[in-house]
N, C-alpha and C positions, 0 to 999 in steps of 0.2 A: 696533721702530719701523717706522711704513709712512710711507713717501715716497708724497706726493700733489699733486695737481692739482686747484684747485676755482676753478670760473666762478661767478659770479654778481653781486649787487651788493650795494654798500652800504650798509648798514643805520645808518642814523646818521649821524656828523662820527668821523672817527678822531681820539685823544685821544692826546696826547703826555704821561706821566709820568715822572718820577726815582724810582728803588728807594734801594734803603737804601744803597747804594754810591756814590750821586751818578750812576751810570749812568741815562740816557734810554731808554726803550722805546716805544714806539705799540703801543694798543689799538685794535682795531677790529669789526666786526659782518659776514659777510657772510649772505647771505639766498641759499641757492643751491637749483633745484629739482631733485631728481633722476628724470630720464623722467617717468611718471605719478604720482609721490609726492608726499606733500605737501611743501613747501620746507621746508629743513632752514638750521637757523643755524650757523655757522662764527664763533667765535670766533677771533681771529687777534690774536697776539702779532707783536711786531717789533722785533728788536736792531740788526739792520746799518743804518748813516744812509742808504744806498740806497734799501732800503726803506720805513724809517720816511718817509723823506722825498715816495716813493711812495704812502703812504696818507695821508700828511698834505696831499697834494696834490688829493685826491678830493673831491667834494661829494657828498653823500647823493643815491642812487641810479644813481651811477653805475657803470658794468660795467667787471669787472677778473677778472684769472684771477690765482690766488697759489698758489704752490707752496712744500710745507717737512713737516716732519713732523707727521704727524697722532696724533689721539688721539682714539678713537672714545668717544661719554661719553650717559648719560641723563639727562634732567629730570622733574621731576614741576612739572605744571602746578597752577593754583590748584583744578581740579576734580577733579585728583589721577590725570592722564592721563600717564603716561610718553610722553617726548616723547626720540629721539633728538637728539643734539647732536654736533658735532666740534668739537673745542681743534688749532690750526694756528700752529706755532712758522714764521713767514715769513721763507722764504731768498730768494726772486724776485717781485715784482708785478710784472706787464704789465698796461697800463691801455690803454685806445682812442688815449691822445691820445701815448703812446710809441710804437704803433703807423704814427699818423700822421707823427712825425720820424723815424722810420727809411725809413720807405719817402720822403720827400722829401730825404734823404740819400742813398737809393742812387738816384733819379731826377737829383739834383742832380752825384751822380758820373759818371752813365750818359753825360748831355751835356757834362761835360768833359772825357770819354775815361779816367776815373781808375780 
């Protein structure tokens, strides 16, 4: 298994489904580019409500880094181009706007001396 880190954004609306167990997971899309490559798509799975609740909170296009175990994968396109892919089981999202309440949380401690 490789433990990873991927920036990029959202590719779509992340979709909340039930498996066969009555369990809930989020589906989502990220679109990440690496250096001078062409942008690569990131599949991302998601079990913990954390999370899930973290991509279900995104609107299309917006920028997050997710981290969880990877799974390096190929495609073939309609013209019959092999197209890398990665499948991404999500243990953490960090989004801009969790970003933004942390740091006014430790701004908010900083002036009360806490």
């Amino acid at each position: 298994m490789i433990e990873g880190l991927v920036t990029g954004t959202l590719t779509g609306l992340a979709e909340q489904r039930r498996g066969k167990n009555d369990t809930t997971f989020v589906l989502a899309k990220v679109r990440a580019t690496p250096g001078e490559g062409e942008p690569l798509t990131v599949n991302v799975i998601a079990f913990a409500p954390e999370t899930c609740a973290a991509l279900l909170a995104l609107d299309e296009g917006d920028t997050l880094a997710v981290s969880g175990a990877l799974t390096p994968k190929v495609w073939t396109d309609k013209q019959g181009n092999t197209r890398p892919a990665l499948d991404l089981v999500a243990s953490q999202v960090l989004t801009v706007y969790q970003v933004e309440r942390k740091r006014t949380a430790l701004d908010g401690n900083a002036a009360t001396g806490a």
